[in-house]
C-alpha angles and dihedrals in degrees: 000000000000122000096236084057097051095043088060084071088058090058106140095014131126108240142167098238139195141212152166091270106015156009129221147172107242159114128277114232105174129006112202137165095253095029151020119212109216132176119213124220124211106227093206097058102014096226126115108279091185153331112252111193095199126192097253088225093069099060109117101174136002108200105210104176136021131114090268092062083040093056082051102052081041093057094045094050094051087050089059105096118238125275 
């Protein structure tokens, strides 16, 4: 199975990924054949810093677990008002 096809199951996921120039905390928006679009988190801050549209042949790792990407999840859902 190819990564771009398993990555089209992440859609919508918060993720660590890795790339030929870089490597970023983040959320998959949209998962393609010729690109993948991420947004990256700013981990300070935890707002979106930027939107990265990346050759999908230049993703080396996706990171889908840890307790970095926990303390994420953790910090986003504090941010969603009560219901």
């Amino acid at each position: 199975m190819k990564l771009i096809n398993r990555l089209k199951v992440f859609e919508q996921k918060y993720v660590f990924l890795r790339w030929a120039t870089g490597a970023e905390y983040g959320k998959i928006t949209y998962v393609g054949e010729d690109y993948v679009e991420f947004n990256i988190i700013d981990v300070d801050t935890m707002e979106y810093r930027e939107t990265t549209i990346i050759n999908s042949g230049l993703i080396l790792e996706a990171i889908l677990g840890g307790p970095d990407m926990a303390r994420i999840v953790a910090e986003i859902s504090s941010m969603l008002p009560d219901m």
